[in-house]
N, C-alpha and C positions, 0 to 999 in steps of 0.2 A: 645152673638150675638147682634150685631146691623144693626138697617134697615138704609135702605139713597133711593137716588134719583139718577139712574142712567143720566144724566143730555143728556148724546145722545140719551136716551131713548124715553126722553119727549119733543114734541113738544115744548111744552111752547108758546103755543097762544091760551090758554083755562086757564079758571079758573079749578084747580086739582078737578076731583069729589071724592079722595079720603077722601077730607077734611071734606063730609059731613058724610061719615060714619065713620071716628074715633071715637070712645067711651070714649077716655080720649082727646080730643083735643090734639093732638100731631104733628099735619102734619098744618104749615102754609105753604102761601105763599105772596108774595110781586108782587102785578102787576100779569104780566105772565110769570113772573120768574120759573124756577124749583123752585118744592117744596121743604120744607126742613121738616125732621124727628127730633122732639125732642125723642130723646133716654133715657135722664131720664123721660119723660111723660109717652111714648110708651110701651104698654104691650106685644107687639108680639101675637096680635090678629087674624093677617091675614087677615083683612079686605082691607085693604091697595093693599095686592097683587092681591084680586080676583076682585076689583070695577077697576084697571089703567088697559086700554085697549092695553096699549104702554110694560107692562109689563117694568116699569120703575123703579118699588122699587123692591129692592133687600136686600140681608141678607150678612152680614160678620163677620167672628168673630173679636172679640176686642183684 
């Protein structure tokens, strides 16, 4: 499985608050770009899902 950033999901005129509770730094962003998932970082913590209000990260298989 891997997470992403549903991009119609997310506003993208705020800095991502998911980024402060990653635990491996895996979620940047550039500006007020959508966010982007590093998937070799990324543990599949779930933190991601339950902090974005827009319910913008999502899961797919590889």
């Amino acid at each position: 499985m891997s997470i992403y950033v549903e991009a119609r999901r997310c506003p993208q005129d705020h800095r991502c608050p998911a980024i402060r509770f990653c635990p491996v730094d895996a979620i940047s962003q550039t500006g007020h770009d959508a966010p982007v998932v590093d998937n070799e970082k990324c543990i599949s913590c779930g933190k991601c899902f339950r902090v974005c209000p827009y319910a913008a990260f999502q899961e797919r298989e590889n």
